[in-house]
N, C-alpha and C positions, 0 to 999 in steps of 0.2 A: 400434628403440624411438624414437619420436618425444621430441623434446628439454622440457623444461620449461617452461610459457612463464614470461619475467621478469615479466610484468605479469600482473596482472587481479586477479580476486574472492577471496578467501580461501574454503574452503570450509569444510567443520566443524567437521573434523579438525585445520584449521588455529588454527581460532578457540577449539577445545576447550584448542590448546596456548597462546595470548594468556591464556587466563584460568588456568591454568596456571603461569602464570608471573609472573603478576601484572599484565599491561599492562589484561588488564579487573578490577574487583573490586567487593565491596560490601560492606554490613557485611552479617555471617551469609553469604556467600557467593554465587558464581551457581548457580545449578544445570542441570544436564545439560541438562533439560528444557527452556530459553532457547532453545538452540542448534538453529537450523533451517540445511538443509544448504549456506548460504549467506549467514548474517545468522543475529543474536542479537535474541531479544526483550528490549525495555529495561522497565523496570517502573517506575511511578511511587513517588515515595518518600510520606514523608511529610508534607512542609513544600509548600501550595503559595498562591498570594496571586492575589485578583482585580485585575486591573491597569484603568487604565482607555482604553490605547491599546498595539499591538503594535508589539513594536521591535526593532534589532538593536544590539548591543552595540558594535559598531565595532572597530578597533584596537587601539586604545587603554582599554576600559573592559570590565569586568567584566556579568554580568548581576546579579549583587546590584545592582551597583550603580545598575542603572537601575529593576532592583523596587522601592528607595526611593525613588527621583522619581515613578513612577507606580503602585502599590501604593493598593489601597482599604482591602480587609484582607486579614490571612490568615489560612489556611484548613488545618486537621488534619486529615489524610487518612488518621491514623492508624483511624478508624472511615469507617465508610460514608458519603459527602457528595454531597447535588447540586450537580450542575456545570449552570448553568440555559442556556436557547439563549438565544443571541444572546449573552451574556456572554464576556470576555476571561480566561483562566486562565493562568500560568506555573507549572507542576510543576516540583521539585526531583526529578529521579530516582535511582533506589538507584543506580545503576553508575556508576563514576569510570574513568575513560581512564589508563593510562600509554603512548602507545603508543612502539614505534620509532619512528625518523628515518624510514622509508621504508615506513609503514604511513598508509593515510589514511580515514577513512569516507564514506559517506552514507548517509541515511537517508531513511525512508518509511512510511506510517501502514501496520498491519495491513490485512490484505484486511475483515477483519470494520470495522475504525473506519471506512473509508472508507462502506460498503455502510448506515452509520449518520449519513453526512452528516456527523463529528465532523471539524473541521477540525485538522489538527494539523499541526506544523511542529519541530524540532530546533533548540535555539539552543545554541551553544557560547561563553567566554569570549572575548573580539577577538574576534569573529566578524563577518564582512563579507558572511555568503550565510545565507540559513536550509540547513536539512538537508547543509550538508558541516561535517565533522569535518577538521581542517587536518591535514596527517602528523607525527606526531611531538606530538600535542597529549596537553597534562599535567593532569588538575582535570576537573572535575564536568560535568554534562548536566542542561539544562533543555530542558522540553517544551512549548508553546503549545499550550493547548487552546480551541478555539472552538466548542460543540456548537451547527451551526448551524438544525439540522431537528426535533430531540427532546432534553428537558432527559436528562439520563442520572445512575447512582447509581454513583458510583467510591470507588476506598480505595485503599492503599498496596498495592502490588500488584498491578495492574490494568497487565495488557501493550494499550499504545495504539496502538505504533507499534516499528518495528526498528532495527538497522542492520547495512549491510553495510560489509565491511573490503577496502582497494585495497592492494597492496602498488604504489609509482608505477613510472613509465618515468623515470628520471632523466637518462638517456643521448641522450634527444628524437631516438627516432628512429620514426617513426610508430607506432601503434599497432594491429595486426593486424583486420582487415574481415571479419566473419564472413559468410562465403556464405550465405545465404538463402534460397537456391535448395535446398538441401537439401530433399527430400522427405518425411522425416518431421516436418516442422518445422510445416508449413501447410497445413490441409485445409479443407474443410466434411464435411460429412455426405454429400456425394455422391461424395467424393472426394479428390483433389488436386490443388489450386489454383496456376495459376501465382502465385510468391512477385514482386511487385512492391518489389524494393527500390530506397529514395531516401533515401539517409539513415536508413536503418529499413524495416520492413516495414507497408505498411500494412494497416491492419485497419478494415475497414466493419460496419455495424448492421444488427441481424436483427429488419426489421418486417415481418414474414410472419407467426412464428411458427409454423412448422409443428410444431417439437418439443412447442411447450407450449399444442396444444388451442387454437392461436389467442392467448393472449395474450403480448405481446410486452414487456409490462414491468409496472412496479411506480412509481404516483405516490405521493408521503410526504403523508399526511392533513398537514394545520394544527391547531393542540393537539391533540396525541397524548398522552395517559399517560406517566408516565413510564420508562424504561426502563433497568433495573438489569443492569450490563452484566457480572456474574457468571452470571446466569441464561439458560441454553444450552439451545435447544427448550422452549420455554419460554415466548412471547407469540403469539396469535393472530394473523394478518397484517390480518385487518381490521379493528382497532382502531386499524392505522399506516399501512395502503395502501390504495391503490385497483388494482385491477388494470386494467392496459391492454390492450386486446384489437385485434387487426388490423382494417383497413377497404381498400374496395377499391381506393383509393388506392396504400394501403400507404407511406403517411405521419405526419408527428407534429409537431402546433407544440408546440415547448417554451416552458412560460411562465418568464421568467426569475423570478417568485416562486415558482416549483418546484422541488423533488429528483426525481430520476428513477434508477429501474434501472431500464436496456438490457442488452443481451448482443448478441456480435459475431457477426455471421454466419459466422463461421470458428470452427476447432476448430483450439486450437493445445494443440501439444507441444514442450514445451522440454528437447534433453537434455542428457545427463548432464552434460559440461561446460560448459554456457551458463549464463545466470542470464538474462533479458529486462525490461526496465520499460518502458511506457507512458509516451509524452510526453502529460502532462495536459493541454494548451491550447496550441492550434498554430492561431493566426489566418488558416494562411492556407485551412483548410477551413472555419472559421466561428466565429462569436461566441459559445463553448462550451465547458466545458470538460467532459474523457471521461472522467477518470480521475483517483483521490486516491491509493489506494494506490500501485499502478502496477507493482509489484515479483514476478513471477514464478520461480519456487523452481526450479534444477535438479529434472527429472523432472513438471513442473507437465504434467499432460494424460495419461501415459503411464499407462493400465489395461487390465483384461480385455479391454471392448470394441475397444480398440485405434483407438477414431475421435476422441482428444483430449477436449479439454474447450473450451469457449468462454471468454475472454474476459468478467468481467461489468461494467458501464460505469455508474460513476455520475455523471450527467449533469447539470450546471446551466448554463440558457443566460444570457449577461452582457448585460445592460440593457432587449434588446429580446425579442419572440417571433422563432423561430425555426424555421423548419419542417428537418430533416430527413426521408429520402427510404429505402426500404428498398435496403441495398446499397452506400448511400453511404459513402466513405472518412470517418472520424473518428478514427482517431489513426495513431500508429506506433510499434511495434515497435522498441525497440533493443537488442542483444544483445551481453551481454559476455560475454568467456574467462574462467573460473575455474583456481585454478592448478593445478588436480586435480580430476578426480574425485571426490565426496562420499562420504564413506563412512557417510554417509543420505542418501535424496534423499528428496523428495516425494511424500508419498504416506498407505498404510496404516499403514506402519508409524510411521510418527512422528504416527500422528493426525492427518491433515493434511483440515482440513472441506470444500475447494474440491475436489478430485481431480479426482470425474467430474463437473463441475456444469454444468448448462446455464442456465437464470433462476435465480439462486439468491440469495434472503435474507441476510441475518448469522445466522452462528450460533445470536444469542437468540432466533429466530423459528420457530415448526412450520412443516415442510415442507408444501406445503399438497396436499392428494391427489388424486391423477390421478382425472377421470371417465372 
């Protein structure tokens, strides 16, 4: 029987016993239904205020404390509220942290908020980084929210974003390198792909399109309608996109005043014991960033057909146009050990909307139908 490892991801079972115990909590409770097989959905609370610049709380200060210096008003989310684009939000969220000495998080937006353009980020009290949670940290979770593509209709309730729980290496002695080269890990559709790892696994853009009838993505219209983000299958895609379709190039300038969904030319599966995230913006492939959410679920890829799922890529280029190229490298791949096993992973059974998905929308969106 292979040993346990000291380090890594907490997985459900693990996180089921955190709340449990009381290190996660909220008023009225969390519920079962939070718990994905490697990260907990956080929920926005009630209380939350339009600020008029984003910040980080530091060492030494509290986030109330800087919601009073920069605060415009605030905002009861106890009913339904828009959250307008372009605008700066700080969310109070229901969940409050006790954690152990030797527990730490991070965090990252939903697969649906990113695929929505909704810019989000984690801030915790002292806090000196967005999205990490320090080990051992005691008191409440604020959410930044920036909807930068389409104003959106949110309440108290509304899961934006996640986190996942680290149990640390205290003993600093490296921390184990997961083989990549593994087989079941990295294909396309033709196949399996030699895994190119560097630091991560890279992953390139699929503007061919051969799965989807030729088109290769999704550009975000400018004033769009607004979009009520309870509502699941539920808005027509061409009131908010434009679809992109291949050319014989088999290229793409990205305008930096554009949102973009891409999909990776590969088909990945992530298993049982991994978790993987997306590095967003890695300058040294280009002036773009590939990815909001970034966070891949123990079992992400693994169904019937048995050939993965893609990768889906939400693309905005920084300052200038940008052309990428079909098959070009845009992000990587980094994979971490969980300390188990999930005892859910990703998938049918826990409702999981991404599974088998190749171009695929947010959730609030009809699938649009095959010709």
């Amino acid at each position: 029987m292979s040993a346990v490892p000291a380090v890594g991801i907490l997985p459900y079972q693990d996180i089921a016993q955190l709340i449990a115990t009381g290190a996660i909590c909220a008023d009225g409770g969390v519920s079962e239904a939070q718990i994905q097989p490697a990260s907990i959905d956080l929920r926005l609370g009630a209380r939350a205020w339009r600020v008029r610049a984003s910040f980080l709380p530091g060492k030494t200060a509290t986030v109330s404390s800087k919601i009073e210096q920069l605060k415009m008003h605030q905002i009861d989310l106890s009913q339904p509220v828009v959250l307008e684009r372009g605008c700066i939000y700080i969310v109070e969220l229901m969940e409050v942290l006790q954690l152990p000495a030797d527990i730490s998080g991070k965090a990252n937006p939903k697969s649906s908020t990113g695929r929505l353009d909704i810019f989000t980020r984690l801030i915790t009290d002292a806090g000196n980084a967005f999205e990490g949670v320090a080990a051992g940290y005691q008191g409440r979770l604020y959410l930044e929210i920036v909807p930068r593509t389409f104003s959106v209709l949110a309440q108290q309730g509304t899961r934006l974003n996640q986190l996942r729980f680290v149990r640390e290496d205290r003993s600093g002695s490296p921390a184990e390198v997961f083989d990549a080269t593994l087989h079941d890990v990295y294909a396309d559709a033709s196949g399996v792909l030699p895994a190119v790892s560097n630091n991560g696994v890279w992953v390139s853009v699929d503007l061919a399109g051969a799965d989807s009838h030729g088109v290769i993505g999704y550009r975000a219209k400018h004033h769009a309608p607004l979009i009520d983000l309870a509502r699941i299958n539920h808005y027509e895609l061409q009131e908010f996109w434009e679809p992109l379709h291949s050319n014989a190039s088999q290229n793409l300038v990205l305008n930096p005043d554009d949102f973009y969904i891409l999909a990776s030319r590969e088909c990945i599966r992530i298993p049982a014991q991994f978790a993987a995230s997306m590095v967003a913006y890695d300058p040294a492939v280009g002036e773009f960033r590939i990815h909001y959410a970034g966070f891949f679920d123990p079992g992400f890829g693994y169904s019937a057909n048995g050939q993965g799922a893609r990768a889906v890529l939400e693309v905005r280029s920084h300052d200038v146009p940008f052309m990428i190229e079909h098959g070009q490298d845009v992000g990587r791949l980094i994979y971490e050990r969980l300390l188990a096993v999930p005892e859910k992973i990703y998938g049918a059974d826990l409702g999981s909307n991404y599974q088998s998905q190749g171009l695929k929308l947010g959730k609030q969106f009809k699938t649009p139908e095959k010709s």
